[in-house]
C-alpha positions in Angstrom: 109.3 98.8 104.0 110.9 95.9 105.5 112.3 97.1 109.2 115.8 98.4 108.6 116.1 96.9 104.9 116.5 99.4 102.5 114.8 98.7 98.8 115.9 97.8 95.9 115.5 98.0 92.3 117.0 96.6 89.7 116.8 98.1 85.8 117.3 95.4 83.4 116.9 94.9 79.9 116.0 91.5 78.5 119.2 91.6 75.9 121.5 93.0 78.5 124.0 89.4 79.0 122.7 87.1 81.2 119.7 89.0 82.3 117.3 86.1 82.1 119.1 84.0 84.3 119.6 87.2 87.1 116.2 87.9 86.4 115.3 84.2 87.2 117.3 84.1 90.2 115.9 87.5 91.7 112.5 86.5 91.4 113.5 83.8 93.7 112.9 86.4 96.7 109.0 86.4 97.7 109.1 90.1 97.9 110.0 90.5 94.3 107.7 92.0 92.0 109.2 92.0 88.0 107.8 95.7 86.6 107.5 95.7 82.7 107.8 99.1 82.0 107.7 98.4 78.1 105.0 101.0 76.6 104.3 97.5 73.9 105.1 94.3 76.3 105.4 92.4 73.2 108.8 90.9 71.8 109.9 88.6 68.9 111.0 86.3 71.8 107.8 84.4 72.7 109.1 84.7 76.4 109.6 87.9 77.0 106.1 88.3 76.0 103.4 89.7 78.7 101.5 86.1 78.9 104.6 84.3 79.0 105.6 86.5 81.8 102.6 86.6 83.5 102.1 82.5 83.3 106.1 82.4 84.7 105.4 84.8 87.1 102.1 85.3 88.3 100.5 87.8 90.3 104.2 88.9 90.7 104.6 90.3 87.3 103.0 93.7 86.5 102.5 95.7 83.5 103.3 99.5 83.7 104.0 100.5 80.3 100.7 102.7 80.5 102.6 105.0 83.0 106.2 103.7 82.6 106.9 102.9 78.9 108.5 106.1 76.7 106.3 107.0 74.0 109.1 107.9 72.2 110.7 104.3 72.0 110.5 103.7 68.2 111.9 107.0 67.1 115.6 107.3 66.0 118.1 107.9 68.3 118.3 111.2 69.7 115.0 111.7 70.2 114.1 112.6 73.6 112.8 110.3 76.0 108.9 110.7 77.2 107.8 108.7 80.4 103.8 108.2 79.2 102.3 108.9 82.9 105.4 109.8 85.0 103.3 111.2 88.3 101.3 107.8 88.2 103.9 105.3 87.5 106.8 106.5 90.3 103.8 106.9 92.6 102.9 103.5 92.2 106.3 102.3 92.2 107.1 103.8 95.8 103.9 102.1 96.8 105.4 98.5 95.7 108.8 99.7 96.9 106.9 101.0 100.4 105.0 98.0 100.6 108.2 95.8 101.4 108.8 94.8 97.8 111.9 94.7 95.9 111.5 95.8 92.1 112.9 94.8 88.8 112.4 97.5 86.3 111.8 95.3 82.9 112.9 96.7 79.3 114.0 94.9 76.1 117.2 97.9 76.1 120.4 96.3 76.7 121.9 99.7 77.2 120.7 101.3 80.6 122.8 104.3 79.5 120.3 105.1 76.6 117.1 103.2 78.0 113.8 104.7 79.6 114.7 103.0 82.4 117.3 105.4 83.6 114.7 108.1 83.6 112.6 106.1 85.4 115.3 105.6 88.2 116.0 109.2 88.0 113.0 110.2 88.7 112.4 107.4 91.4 115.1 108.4 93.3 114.2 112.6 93.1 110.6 111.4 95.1 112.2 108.4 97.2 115.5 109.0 98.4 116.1 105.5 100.5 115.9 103.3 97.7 119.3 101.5 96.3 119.2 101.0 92.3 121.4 97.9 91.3 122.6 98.7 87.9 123.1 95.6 85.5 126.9 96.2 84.9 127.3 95.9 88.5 125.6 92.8 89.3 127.4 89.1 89.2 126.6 86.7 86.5 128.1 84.0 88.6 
């Protein structure tokens, strides 16, 4: 961890308002790594796509979906959610997160409320306590 600097993360979703443009501007900060945590990282937007990503991004995008994504994402609502590798993926996000990096926590959901990523923050935050989650309804759009 960065000396005195507490960690962030930040959950977004891809159709949450204006999340490409705060997703452009936090990955403006070296330390940033972007975390697709989609079990698929495929969308019907050509940019949100893993290559896109990963040509925008670099070596600073990662895919996760292996351990991160919810194996229950294309069920109907109500359907519980089911973190694929849960052990493995908080595990490696401390070690990003304890490595000095701040984390975005990618997902197509617009709704953190009834996105995987919530879970994922949940359990994040039961294993690492000093870590501060910036929600998207809490950040400014500018």
């Amino acid at each position: 961890m960065r000396q005195g600097v507490m960690p962030k993360v930040y959950p977004l979703g891809y159709s949450h308002y204006g999340a490409d443009k705060r997703i452009d501007e936090l990955m403006q900060q070296e330390t940033m790594l972007l975390i697709d945590t989609r079990l698929k990282p495929y969308s019907w937007r050509p940019e949100w796509r893993s290559d896109a990503l990963r040509a925008k991004y670099q070596g600073r995008y990662r895919v996760a979906g292996a351990f991160l994504g919810n194996l229950n994402f294309n069920l109907p609502n109500g359907w519980p959610i089911k973190i694929a590798d849960p052990a493995t993926g908080i595990r490696g996000l401390m070690r990003y997160l304890s490595e000095g990096h701040d984390l975005i926590l990618l997902c197509q959901c617009a709704c953190y409320d009834n996105c995987h990523r919530k879970e994922i923050v949940r359990l994040l935050q039961e294993a690492m306590e000093s870590v501060e989650i910036v929600l998207p309804e809490v950040v400014n759009h500018g």
